[in-house]
CHARMM internal coordinates of N, CA and C (Angstrom, degrees):
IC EDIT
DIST 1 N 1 CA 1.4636
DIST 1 CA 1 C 1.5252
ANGL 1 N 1 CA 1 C 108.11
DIST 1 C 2 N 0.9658
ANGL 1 CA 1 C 2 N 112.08
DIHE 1 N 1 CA 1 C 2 N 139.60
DIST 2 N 2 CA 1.7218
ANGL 1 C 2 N 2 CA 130.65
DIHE 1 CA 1 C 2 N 2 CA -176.34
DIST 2 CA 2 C 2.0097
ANGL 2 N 2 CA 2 C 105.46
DIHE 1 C 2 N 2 CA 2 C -80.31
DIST 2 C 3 N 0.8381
ANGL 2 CA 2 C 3 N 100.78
DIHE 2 N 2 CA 2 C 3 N 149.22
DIST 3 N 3 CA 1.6528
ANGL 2 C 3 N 3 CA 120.08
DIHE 2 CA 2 C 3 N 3 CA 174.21
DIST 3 CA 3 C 1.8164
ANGL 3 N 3 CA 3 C 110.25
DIHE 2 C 3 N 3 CA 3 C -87.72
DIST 3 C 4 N 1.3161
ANGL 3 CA 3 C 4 N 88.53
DIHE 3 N 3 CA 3 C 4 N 126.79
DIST 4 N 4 CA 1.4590
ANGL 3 C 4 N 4 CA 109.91
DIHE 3 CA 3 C 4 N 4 CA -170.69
DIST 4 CA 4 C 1.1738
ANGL 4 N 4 CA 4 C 110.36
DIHE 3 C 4 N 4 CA 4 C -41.12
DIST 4 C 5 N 1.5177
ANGL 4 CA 4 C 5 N 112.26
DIHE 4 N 4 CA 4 C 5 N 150.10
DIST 5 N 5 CA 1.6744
ANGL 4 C 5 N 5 CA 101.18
DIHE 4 CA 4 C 5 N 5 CA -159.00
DIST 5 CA 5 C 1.7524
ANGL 5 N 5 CA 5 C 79.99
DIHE 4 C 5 N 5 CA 5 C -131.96
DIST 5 C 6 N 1.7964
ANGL 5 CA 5 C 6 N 100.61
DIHE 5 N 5 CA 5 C 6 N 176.06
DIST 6 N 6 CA 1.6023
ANGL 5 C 6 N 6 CA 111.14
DIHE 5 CA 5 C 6 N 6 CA 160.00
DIST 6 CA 6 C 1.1919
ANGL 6 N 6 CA 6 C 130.34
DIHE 5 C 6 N 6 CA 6 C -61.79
DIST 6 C 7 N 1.6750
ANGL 6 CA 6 C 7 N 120.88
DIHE 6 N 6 CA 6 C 7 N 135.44
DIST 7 N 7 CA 1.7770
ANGL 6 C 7 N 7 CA 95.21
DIHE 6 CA 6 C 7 N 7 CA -169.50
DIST 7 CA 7 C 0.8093
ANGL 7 N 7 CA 7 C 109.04
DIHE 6 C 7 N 7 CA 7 C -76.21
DIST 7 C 8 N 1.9106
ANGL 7 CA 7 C 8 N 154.44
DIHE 7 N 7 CA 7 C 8 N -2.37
DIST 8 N 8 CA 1.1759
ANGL 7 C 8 N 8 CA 134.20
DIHE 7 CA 7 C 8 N 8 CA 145.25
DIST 8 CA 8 C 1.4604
ANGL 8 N 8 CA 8 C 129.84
DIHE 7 C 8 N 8 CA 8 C -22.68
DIST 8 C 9 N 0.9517
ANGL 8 CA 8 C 9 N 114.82
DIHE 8 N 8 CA 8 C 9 N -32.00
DIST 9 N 9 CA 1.6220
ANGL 8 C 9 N 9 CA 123.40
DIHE 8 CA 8 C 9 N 9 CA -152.69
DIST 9 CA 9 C 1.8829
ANGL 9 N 9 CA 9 C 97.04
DIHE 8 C 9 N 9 CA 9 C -124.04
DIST 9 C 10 N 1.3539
ANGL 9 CA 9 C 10 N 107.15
DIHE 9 N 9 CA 9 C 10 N 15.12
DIST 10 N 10 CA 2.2160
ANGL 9 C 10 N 10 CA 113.06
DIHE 9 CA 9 C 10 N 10 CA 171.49
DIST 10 CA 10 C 1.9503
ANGL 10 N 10 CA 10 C 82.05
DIHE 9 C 10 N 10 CA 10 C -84.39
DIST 10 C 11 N 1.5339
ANGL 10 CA 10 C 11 N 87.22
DIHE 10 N 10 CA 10 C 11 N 130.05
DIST 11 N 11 CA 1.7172
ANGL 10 C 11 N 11 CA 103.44
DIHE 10 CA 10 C 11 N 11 CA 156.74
DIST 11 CA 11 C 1.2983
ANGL 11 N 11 CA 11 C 122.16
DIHE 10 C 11 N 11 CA 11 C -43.56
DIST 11 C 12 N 1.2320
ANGL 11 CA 11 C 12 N 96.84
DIHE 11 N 11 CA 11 C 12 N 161.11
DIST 12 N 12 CA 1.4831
ANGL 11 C 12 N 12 CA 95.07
DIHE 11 CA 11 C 12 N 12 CA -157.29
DIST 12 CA 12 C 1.7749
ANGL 12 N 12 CA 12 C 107.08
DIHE 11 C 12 N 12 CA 12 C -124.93
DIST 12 C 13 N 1.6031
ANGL 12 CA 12 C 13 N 114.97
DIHE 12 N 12 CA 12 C 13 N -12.41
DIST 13 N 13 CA 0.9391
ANGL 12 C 13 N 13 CA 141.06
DIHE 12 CA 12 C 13 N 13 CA 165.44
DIST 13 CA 13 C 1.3707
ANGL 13 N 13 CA 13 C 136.77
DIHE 12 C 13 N 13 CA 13 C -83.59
DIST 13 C 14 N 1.6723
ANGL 13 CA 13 C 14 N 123.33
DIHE 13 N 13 CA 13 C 14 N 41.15
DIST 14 N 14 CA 1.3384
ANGL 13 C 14 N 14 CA 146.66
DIHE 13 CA 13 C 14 N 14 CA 159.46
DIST 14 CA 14 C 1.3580
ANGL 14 N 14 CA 14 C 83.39
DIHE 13 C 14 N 14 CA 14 C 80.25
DIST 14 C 15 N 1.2487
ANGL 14 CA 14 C 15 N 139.60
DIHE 14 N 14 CA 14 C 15 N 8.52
DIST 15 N 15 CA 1.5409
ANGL 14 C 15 N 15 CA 102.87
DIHE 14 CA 14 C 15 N 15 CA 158.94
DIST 15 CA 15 C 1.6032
ANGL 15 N 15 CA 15 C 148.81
DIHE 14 C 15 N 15 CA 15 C -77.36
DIST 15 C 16 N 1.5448
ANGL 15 CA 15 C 16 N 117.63
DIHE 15 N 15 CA 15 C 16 N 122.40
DIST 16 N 16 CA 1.4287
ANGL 15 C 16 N 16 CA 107.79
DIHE 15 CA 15 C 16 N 16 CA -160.35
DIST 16 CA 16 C 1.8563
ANGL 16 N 16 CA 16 C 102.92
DIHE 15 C 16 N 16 CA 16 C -57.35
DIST 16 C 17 N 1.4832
ANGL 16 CA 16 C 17 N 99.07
DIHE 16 N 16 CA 16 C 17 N 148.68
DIST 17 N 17 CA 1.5972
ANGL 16 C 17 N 17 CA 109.60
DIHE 16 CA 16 C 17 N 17 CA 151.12
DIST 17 CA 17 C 1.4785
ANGL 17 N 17 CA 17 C 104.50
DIHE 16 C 17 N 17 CA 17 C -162.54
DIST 17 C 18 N 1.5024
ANGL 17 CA 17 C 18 N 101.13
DIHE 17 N 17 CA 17 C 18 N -173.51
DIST 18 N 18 CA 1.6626
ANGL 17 C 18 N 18 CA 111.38
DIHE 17 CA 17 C 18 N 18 CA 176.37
DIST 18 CA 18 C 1.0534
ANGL 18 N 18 CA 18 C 102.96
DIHE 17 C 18 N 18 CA 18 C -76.41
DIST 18 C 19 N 1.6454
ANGL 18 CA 18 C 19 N 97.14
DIHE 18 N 18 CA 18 C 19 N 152.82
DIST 19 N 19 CA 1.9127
ANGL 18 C 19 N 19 CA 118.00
DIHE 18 CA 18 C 19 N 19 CA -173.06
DIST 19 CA 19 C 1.3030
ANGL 19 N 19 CA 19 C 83.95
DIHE 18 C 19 N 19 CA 19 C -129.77
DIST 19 C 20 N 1.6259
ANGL 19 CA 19 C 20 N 111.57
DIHE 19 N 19 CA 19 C 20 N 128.59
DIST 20 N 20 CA 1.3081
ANGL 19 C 20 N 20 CA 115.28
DIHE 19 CA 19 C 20 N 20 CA 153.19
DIST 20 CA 20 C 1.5278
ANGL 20 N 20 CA 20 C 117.78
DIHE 19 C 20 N 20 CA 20 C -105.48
DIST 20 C 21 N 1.7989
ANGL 20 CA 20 C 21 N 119.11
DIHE 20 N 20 CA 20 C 21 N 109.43
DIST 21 N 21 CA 1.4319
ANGL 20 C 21 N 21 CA 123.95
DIHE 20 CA 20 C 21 N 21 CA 153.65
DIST 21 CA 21 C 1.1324
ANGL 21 N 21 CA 21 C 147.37
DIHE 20 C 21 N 21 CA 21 C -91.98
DIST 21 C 22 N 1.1368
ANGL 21 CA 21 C 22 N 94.01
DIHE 21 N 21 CA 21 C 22 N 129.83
DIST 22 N 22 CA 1.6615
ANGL 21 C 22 N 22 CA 111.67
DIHE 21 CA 21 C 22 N 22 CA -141.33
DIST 22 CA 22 C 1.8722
ANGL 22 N 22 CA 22 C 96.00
DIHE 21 C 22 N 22 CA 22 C -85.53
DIST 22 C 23 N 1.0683
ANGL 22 CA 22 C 23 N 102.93
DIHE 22 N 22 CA 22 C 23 N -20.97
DIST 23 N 23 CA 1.6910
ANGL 22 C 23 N 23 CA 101.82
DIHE 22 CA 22 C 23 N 23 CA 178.30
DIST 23 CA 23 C 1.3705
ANGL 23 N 23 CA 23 C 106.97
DIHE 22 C 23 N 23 CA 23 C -67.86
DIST 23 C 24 N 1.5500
ANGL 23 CA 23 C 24 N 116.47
DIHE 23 N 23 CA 23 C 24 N -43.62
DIST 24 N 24 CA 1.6017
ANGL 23 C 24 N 24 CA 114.21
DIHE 23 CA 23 C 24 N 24 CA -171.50
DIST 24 CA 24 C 1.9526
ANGL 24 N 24 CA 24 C 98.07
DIHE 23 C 24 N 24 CA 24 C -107.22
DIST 24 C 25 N 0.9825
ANGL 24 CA 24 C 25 N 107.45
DIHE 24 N 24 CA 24 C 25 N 15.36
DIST 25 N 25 CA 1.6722
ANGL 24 C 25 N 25 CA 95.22
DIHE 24 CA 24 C 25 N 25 CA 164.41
DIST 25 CA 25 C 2.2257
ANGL 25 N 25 CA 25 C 102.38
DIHE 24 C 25 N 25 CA 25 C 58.12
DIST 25 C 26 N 1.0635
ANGL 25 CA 25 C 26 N 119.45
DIHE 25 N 25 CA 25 C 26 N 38.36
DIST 26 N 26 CA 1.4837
ANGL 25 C 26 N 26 CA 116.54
DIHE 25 CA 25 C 26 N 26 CA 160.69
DIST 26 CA 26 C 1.6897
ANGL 26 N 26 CA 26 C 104.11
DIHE 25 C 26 N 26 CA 26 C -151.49
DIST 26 C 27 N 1.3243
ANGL 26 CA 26 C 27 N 103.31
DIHE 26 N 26 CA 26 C 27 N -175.70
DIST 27 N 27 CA 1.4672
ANGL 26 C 27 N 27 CA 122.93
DIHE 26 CA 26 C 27 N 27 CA 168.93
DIST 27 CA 27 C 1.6879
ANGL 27 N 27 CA 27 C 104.57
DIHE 26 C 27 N 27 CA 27 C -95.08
DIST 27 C 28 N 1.8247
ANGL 27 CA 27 C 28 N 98.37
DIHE 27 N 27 CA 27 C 28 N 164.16
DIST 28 N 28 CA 1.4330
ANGL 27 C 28 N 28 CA 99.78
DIHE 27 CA 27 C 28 N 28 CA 168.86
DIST 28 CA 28 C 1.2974
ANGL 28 N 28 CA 28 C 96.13
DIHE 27 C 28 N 28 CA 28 C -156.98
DIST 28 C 29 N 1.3817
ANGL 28 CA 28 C 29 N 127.12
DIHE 28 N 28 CA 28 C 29 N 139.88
DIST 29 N 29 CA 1.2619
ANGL 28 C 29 N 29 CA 127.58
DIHE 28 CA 28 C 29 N 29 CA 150.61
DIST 29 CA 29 C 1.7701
ANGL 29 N 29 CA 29 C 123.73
DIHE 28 C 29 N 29 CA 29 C -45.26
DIST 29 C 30 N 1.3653
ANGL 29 CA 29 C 30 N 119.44
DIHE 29 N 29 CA 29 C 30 N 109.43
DIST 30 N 30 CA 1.2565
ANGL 29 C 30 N 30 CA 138.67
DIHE 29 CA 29 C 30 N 30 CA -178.47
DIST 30 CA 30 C 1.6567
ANGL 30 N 30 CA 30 C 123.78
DIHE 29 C 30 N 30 CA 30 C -114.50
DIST 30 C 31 N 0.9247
ANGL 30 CA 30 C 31 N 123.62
DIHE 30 N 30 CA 30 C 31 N 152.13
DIST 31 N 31 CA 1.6102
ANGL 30 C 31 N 31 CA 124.08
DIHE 30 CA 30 C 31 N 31 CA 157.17
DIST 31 CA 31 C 1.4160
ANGL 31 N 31 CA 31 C 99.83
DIHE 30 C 31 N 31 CA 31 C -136.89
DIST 31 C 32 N 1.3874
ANGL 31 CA 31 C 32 N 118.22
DIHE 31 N 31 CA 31 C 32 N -169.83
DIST 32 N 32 CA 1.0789
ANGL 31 C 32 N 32 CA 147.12
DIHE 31 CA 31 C 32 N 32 CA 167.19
DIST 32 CA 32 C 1.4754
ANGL 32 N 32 CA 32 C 115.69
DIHE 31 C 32 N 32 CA 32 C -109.27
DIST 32 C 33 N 1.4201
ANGL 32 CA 32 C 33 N 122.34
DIHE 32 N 32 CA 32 C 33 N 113.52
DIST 33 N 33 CA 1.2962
ANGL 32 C 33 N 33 CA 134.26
DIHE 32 CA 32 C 33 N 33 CA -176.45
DIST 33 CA 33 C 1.5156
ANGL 33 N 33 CA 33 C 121.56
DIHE 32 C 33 N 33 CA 33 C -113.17
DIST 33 C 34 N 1.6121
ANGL 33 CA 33 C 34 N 121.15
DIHE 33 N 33 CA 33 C 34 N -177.81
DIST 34 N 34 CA 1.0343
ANGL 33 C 34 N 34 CA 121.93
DIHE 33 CA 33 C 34 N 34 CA 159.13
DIST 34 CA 34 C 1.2730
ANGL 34 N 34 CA 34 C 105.12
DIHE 33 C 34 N 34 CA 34 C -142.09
DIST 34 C 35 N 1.5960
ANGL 34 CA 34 C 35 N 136.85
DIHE 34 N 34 CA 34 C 35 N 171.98
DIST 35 N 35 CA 1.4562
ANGL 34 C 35 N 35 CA 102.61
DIHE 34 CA 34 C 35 N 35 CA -156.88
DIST 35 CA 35 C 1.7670
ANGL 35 N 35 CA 35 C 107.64
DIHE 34 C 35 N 35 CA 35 C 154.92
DIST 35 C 36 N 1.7685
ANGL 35 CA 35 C 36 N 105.65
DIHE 35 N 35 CA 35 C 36 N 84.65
DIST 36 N 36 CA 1.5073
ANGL 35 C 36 N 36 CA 116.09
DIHE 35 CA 35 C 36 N 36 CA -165.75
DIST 36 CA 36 C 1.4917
ANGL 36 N 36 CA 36 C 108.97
DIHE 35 C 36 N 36 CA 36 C 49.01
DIST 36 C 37 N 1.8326
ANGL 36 CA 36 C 37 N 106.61
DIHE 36 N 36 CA 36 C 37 N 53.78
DIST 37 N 37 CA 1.3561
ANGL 36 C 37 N 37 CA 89.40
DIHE 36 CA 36 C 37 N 37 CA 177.43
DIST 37 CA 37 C 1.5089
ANGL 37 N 37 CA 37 C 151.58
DIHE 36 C 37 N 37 CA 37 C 84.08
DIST 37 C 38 N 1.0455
ANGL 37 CA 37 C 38 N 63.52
DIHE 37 N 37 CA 37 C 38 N 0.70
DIST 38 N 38 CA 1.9580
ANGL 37 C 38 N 38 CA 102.72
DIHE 37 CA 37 C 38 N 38 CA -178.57
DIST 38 CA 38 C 1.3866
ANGL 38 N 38 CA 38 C 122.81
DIHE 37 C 38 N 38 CA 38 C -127.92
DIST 38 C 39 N 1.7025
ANGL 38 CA 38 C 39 N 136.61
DIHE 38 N 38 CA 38 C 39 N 112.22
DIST 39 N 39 CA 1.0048
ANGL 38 C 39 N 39 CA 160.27
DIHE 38 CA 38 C 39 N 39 CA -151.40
DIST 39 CA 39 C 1.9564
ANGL 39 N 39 CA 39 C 105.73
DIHE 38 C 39 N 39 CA 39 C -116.00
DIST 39 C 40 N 1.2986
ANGL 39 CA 39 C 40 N 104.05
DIHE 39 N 39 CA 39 C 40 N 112.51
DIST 40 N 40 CA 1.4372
ANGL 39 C 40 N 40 CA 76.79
DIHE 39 CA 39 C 40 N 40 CA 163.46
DIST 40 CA 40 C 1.8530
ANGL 40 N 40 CA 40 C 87.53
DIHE 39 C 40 N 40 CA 40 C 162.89
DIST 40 C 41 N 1.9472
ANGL 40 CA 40 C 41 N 121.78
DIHE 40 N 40 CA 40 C 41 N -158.85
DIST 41 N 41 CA 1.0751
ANGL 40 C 41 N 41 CA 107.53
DIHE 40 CA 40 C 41 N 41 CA 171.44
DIST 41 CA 41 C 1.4058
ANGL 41 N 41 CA 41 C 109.08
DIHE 40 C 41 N 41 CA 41 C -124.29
DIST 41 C 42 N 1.4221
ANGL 41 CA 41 C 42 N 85.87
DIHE 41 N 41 CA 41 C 42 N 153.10
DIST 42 N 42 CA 1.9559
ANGL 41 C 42 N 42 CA 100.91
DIHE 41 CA 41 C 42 N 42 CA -163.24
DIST 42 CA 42 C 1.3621
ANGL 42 N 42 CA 42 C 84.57
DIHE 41 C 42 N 42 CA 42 C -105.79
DIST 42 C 43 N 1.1546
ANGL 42 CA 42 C 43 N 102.01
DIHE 42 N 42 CA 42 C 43 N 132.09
DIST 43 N 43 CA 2.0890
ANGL 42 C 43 N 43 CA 143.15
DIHE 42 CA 42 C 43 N 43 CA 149.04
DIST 43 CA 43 C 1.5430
ANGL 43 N 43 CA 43 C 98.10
DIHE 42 C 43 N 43 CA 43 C -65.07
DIST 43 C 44 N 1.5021
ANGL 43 CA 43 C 44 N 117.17
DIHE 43 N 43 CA 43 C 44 N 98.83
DIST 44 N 44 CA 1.3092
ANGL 43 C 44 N 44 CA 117.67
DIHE 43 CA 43 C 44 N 44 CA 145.59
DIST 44 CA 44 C 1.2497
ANGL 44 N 44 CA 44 C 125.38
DIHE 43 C 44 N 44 CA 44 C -63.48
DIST 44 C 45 N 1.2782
ANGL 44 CA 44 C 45 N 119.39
DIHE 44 N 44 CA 44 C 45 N -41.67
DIST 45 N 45 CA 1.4257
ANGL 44 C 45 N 45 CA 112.94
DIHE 44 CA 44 C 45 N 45 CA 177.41
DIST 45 CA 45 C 2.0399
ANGL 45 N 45 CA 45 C 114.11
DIHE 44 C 45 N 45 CA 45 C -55.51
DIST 45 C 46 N 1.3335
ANGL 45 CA 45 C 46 N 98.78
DIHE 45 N 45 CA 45 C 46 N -44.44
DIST 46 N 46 CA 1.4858
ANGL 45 C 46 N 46 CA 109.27
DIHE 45 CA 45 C 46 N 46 CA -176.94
DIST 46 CA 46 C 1.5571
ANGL 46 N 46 CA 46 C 109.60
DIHE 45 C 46 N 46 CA 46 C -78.81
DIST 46 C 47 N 1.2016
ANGL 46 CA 46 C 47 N 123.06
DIHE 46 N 46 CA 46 C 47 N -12.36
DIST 47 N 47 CA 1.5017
ANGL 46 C 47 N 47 CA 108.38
DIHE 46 CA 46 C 47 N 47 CA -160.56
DIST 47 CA 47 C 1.4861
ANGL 47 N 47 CA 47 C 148.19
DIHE 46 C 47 N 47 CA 47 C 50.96
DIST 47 C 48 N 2.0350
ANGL 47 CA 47 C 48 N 86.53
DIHE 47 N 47 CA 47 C 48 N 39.11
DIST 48 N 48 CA 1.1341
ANGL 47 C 48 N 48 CA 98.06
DIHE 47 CA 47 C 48 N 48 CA -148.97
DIST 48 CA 48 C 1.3407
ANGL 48 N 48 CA 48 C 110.70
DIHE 47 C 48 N 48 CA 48 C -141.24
DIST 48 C 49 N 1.5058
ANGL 48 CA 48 C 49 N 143.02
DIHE 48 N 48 CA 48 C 49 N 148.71
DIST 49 N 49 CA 1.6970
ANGL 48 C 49 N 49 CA 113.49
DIHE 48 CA 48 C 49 N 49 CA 171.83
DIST 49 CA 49 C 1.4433
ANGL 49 N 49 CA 49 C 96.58
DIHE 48 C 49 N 49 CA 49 C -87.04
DIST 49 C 50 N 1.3092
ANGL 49 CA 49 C 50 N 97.82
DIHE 49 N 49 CA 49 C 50 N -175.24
DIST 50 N 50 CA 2.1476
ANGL 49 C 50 N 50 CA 104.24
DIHE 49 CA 49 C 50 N 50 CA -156.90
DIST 50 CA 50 C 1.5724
ANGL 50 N 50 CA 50 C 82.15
DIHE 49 C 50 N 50 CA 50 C -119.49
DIST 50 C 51 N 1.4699
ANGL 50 CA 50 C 51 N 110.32
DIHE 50 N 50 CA 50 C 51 N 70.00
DIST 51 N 51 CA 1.5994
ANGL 50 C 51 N 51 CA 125.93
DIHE 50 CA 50 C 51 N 51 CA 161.07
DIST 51 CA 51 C 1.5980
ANGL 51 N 51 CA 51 C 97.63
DIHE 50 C 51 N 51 CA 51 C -72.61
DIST 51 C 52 N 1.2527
ANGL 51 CA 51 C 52 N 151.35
DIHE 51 N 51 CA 51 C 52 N -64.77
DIST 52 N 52 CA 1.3146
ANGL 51 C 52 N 52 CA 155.62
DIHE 51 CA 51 C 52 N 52 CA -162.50
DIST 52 CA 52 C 1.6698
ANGL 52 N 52 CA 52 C 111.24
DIHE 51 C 52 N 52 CA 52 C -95.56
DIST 52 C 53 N 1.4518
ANGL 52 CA 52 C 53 N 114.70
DIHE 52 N 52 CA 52 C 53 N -53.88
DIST 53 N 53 CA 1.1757
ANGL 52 C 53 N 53 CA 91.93
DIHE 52 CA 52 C 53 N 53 CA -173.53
DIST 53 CA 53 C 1.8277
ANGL 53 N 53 CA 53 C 101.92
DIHE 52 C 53 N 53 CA 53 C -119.94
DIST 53 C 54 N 1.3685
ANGL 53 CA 53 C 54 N 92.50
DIHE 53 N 53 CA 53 C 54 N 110.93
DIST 54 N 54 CA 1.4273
ANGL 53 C 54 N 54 CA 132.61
DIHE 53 CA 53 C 54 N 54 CA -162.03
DIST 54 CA 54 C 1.5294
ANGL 54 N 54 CA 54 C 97.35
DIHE 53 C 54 N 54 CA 54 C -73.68
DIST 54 C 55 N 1.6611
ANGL 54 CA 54 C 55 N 119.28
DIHE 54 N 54 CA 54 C 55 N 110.54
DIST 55 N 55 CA 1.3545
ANGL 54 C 55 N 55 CA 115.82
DIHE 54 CA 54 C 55 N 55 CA 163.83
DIST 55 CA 55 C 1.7157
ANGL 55 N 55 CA 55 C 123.16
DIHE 54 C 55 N 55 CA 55 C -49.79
DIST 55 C 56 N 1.1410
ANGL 55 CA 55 C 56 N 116.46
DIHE 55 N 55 CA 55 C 56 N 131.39
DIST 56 N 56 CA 1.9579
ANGL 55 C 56 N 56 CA 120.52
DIHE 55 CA 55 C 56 N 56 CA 157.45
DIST 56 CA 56 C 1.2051
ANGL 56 N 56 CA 56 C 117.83
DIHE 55 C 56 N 56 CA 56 C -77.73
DIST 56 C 57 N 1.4620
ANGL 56 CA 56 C 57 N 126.60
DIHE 56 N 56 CA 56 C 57 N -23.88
DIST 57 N 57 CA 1.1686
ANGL 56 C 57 N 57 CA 117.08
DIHE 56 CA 56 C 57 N 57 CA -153.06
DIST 57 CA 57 C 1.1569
ANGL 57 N 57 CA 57 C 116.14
DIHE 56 C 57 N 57 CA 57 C -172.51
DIST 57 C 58 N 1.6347
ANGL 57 CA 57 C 58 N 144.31
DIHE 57 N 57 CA 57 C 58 N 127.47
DIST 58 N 58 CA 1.2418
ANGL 57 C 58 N 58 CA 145.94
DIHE 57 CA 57 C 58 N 58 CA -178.22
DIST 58 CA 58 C 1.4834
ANGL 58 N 58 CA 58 C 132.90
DIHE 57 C 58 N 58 CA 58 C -114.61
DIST 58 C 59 N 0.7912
ANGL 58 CA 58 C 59 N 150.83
DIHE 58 N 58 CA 58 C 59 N -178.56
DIST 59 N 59 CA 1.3455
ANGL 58 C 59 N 59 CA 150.01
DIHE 58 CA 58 C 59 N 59 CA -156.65
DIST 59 CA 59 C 1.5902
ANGL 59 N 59 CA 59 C 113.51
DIHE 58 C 59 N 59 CA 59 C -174.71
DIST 59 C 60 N 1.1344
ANGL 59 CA 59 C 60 N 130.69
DIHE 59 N 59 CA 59 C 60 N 149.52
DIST 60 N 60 CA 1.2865
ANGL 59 C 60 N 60 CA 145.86
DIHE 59 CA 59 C 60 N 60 CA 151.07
DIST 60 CA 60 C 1.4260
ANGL 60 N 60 CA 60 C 131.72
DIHE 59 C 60 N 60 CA 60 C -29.08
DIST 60 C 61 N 1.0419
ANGL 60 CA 60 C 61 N 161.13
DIHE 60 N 60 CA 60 C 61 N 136.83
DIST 61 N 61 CA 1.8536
ANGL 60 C 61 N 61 CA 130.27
DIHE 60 CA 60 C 61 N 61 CA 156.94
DIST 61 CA 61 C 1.3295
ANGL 61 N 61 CA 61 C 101.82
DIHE 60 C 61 N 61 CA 61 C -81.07
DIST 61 C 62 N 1.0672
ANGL 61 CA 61 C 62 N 124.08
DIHE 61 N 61 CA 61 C 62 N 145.90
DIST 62 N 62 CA 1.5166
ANGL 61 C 62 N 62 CA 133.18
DIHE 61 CA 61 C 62 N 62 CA 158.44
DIST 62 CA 62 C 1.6103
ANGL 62 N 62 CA 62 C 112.77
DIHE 61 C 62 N 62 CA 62 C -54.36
DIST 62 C 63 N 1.3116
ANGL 62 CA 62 C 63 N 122.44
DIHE 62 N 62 CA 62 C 63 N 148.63
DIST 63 N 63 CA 0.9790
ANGL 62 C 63 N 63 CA 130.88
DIHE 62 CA 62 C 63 N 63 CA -174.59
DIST 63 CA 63 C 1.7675
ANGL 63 N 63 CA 63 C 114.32
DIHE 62 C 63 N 63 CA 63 C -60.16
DIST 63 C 64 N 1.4886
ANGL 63 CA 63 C 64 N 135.84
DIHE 63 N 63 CA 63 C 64 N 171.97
DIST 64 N 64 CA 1.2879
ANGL 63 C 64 N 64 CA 120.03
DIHE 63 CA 63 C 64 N 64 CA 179.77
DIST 64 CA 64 C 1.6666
ANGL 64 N 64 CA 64 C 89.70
DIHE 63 C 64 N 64 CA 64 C -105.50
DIST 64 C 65 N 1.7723
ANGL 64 CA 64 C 65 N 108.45
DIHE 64 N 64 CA 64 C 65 N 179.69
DIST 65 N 65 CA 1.1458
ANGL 64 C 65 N 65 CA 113.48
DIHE 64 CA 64 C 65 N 65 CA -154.34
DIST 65 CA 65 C 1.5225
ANGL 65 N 65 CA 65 C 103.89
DIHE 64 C 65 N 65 CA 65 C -93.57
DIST 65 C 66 N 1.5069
ANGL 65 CA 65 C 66 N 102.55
DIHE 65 N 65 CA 65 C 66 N 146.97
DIST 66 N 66 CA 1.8577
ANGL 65 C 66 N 66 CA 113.28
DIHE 65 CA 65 C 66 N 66 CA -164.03
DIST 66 CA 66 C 1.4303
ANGL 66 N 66 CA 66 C 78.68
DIHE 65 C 66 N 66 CA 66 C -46.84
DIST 66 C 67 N 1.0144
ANGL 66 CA 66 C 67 N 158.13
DIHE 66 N 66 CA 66 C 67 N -45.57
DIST 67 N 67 CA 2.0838
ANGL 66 C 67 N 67 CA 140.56
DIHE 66 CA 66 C 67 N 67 CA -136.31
DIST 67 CA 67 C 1.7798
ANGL 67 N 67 CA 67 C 97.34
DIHE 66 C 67 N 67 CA 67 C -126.93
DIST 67 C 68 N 1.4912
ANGL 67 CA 67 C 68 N 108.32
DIHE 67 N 67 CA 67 C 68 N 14.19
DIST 68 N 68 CA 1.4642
ANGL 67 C 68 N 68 CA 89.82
DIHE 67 CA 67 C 68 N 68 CA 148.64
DIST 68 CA 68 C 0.9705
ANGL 68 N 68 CA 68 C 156.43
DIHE 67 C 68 N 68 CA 68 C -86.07
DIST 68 C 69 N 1.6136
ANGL 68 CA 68 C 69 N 143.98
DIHE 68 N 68 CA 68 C 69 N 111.56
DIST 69 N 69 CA 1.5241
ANGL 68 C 69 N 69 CA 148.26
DIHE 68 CA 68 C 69 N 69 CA -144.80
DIST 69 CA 69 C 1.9136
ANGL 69 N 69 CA 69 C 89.98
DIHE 68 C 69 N 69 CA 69 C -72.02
END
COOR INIT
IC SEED 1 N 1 CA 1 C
IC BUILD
């Protein structure tokens, strides 16, 4: 797994990774969407785009496990 980067530089091409928010002090699963018109990054965990609580920082996901089906 890669070291948290600037959120300038989180993909921009629907790929999931970690979102670190810094307003609520955890991570969330995020991508970058588009979506009725709406541009921006969606909180999977929240079900939500991150209109208010604005990622700092992103990260990679770690790979899944060699023996996962």
């Amino acid at each position: 797994m890669s070291d948290w980067q600037p959120i300038e530089t989180a993909p921009k091409d629907g790929t999931r990774v970690l979102f670190w928010l810094a307003d609520e002090g955890f991570p969330c699963l995020a991508s970058w969407r588009k979506w009725d018109g709406y541009e921006g990054f969606f909180l999977w965990d929240m079900g939500d785009f991150a209109d208010h609580n604005l990622p700092s920082h992103w990260m990679a996901l770690p790979h899944p496990p060699e023996d996962a089906r």
